[in-house]
VMD Tcl script that draws the C-alpha trace (Angstrom):
set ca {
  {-41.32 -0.51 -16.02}
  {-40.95 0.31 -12.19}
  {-39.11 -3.49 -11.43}
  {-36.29 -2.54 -14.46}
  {-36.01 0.92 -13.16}
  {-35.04 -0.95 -9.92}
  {-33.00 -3.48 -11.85}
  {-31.26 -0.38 -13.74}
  {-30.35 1.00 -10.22}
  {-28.83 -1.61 -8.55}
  {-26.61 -2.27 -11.68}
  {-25.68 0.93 -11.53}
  {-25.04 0.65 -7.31}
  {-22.93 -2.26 -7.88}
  {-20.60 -0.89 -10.39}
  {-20.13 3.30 -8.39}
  {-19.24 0.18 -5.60}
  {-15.74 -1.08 -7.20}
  {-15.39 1.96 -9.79}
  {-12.21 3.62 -9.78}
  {-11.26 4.60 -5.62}
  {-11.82 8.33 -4.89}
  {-9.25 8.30 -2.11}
  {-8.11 12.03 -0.98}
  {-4.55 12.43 -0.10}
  {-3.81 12.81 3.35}
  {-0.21 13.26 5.60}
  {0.81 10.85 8.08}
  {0.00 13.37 10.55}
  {-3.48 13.80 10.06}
  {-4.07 9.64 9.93}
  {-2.52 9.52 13.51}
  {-5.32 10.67 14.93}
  {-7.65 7.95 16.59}
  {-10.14 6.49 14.15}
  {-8.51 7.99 11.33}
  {-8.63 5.82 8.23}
  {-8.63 6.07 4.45}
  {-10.04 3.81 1.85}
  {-8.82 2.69 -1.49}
  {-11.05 1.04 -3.59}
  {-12.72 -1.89 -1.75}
  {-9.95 -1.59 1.51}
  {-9.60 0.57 4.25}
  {-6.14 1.54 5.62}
  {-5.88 2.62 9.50}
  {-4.30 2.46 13.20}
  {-1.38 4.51 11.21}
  {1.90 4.94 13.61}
  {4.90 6.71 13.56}
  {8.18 6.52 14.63}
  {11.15 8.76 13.57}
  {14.38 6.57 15.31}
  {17.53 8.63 13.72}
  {19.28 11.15 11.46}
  {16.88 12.78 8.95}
  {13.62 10.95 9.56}
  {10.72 13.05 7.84}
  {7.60 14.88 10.51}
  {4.58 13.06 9.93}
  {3.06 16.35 8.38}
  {5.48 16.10 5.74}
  {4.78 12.48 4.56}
  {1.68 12.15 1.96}
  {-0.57 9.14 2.11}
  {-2.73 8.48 -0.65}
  {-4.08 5.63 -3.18}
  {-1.51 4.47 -6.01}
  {-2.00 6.79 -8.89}
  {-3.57 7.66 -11.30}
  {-6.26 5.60 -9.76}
  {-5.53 3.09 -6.53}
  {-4.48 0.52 -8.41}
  {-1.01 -0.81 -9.52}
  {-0.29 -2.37 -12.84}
  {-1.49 -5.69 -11.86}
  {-5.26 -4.42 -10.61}
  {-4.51 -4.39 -7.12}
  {-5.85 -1.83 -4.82}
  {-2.96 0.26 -2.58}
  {-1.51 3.40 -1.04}
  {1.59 5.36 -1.85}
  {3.00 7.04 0.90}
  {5.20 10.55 -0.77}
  {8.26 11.75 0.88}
  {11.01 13.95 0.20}
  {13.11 11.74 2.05}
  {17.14 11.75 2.40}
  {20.23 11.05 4.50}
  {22.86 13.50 5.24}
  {26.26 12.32 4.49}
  {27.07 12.78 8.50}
  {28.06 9.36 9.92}
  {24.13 8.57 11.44}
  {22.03 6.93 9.22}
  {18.22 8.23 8.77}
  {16.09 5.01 10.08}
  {11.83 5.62 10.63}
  {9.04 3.17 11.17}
  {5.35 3.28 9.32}
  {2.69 0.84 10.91}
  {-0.66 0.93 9.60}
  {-3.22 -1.96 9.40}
  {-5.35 -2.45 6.02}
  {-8.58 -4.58 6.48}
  {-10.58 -6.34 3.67}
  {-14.51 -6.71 3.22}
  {-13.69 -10.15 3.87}
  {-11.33 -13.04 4.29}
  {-9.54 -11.88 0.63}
  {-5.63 -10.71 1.57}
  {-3.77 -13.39 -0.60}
  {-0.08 -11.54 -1.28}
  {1.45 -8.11 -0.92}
  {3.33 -6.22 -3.50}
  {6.25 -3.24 -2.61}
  {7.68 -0.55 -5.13}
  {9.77 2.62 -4.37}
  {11.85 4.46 -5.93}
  {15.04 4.35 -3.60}
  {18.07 5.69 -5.34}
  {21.50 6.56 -4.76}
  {23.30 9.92 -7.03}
  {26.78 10.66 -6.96}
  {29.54 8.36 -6.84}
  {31.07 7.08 -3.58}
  {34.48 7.24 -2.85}
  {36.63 3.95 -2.17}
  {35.67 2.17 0.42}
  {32.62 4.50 0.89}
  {28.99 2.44 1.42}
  {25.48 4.22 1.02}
  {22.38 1.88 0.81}
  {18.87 2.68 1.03}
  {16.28 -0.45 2.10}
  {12.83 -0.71 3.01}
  {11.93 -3.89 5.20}
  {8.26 -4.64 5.75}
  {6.98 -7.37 8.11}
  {3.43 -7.97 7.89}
  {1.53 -9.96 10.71}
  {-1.79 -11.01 11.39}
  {-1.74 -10.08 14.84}
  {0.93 -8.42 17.30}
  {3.37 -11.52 16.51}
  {1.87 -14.06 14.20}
  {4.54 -13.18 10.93}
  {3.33 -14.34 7.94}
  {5.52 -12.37 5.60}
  {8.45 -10.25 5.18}
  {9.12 -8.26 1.86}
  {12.26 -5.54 1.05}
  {13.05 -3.14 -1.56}
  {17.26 -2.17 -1.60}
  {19.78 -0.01 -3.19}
  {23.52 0.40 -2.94}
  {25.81 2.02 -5.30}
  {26.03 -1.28 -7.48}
  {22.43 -3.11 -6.86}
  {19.02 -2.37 -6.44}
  {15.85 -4.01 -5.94}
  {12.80 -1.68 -6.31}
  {9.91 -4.08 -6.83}
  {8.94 -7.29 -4.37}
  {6.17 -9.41 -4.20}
  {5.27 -11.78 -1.33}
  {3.09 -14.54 -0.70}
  {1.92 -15.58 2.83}
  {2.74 -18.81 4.93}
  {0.50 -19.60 6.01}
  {-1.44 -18.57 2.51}
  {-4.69 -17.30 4.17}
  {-6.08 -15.63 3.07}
  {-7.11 -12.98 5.35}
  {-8.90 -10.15 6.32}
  {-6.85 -8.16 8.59}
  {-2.93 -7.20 7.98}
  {-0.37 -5.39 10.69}
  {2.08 -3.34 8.44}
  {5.17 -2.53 9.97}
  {7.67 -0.73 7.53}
  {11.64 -0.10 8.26}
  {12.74 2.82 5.81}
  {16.93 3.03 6.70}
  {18.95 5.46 4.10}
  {22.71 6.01 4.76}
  {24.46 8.57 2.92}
  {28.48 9.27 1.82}
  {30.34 12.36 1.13}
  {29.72 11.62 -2.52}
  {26.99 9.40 -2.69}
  {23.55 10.95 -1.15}
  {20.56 8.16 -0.99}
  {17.48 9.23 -1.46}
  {13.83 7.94 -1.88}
  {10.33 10.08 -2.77}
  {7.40 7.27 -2.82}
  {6.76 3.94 -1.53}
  {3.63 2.22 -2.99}
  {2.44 -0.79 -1.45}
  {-0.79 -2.80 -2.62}
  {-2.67 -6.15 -2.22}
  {-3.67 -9.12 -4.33}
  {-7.48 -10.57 -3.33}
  {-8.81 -13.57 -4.12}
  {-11.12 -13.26 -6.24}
  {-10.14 -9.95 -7.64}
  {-12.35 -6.51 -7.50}
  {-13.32 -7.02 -10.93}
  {-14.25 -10.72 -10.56}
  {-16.53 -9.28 -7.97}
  {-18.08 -6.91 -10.05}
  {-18.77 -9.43 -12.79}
  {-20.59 -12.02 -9.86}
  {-22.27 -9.25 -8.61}
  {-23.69 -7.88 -12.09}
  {-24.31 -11.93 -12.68}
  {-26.15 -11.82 -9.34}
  {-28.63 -9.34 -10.82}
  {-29.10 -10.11 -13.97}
  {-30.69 -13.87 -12.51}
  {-32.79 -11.78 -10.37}
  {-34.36 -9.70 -13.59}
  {-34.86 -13.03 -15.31}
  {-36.69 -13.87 -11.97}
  {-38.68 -10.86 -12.28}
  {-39.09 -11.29 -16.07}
  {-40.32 -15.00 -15.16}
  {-42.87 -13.29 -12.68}
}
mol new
graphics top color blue
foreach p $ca { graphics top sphere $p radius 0.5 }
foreach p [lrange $ca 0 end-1] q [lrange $ca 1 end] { graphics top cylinder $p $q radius 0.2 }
display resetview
């Protein structure tokens, strides 16, 4: 009875260990604080910078970092963060540029792609000649220059590209990532850009759930073991 009671517990340890991520929302401005992090799921996001460069560049305070909802996870399963904004360019000439670095670290060597969604958007309708964009560049590095990937989201007043995926070259995959994201919005008279989230997540090899599943195989051999004993 006491070796299943054990058994029974470390099933149960395994699957609180990739359940659903219990990630509080922070702001930017509280994760710039040395040895600030915050975990989603089975990775943990820190060494958060920021740089406001021009026009209407959000504070830190008033940028919310949290996991994906509902639950951390996009629609593919993979583990991420969403960082909330009310963010906007006023139709003045200067266009609103900031920078968002962060690094997000793996238990292990399992970093295989990285995925971007926002919801950049342009309302109004510009006047001839008039043109307001929105884009969001991210370069992602394995160290301070090794670039292994480079993935965008765009809008202008007759395109837009929302949702990216990229691979890595090399392909890893890795542990370790250096985020470093370029949010530019330029606004017309008529035509204000805009953008209120930017989710970003990451594809491991194997997945969470495959993990799960080896670990909960893992056990169950050792309670035959014990059964066997």
């Amino acid at each position: 009875m006491l070796r299943k009671l054990f058994l029974v517990a470390a099933v149960l340890g395994v699957v609180s260990g990739f359940g659903s991520p219990t990630a509080r929302a922070e702001f930017l401005s509280d994760l710039l604080a040395p040895g600030a992090s915050l975990s989603v799921g089975n990775l943990v996001f820190s060494q958060f910078g920021y740089t406001p460069n021009s026009g209407d560049a959000p504070l830190a305070s008033n940028i919310s970092v949290g996991q994906i909802p509902p639950a951390g996870a996009d629609v593919f399963g993979n583990f991420g963060i969403r960082f909330g904004l009310a963010g906007f360019d006023t139709p003045n000439g200067i266009a609103t540029d900031f920078l968002i670095t962060y690094t997000v670290t793996a238990p292990s060597a399992l970093l295989r792609d990285v995925h971007l969604l926002s919801n950049l958007s342009i309302a109004g309708t510009p006047a001839a000649g008039d043109s307001p964009f929105g884009n969001i560049v991210e370069t992602i590095r394995t160290g301070a220059t090794s670039q292994i990937a480079q993935i965008s989201n765009s809008v202008t007043a007759t395109s837009s590209s929302l949702s990216a995926l990229s691979t890595f070259s090399p392909a890893g995959p890795y542990t370790t990532l250096f985020i470093t994201k370029d949010v530019q919005l330029f606004s017309t008279p008529n035509a204000i850009t805009t953008v209120s989230f930017i989710d970003q997540a990451f594809s491991q090899v194997p997945e969470p759930g495959s993990l799960m599943l080896l670990g909960l195989g893992g056990l169950g051999l050792v309670g035959y073991t014990w059964r066997r004993r």
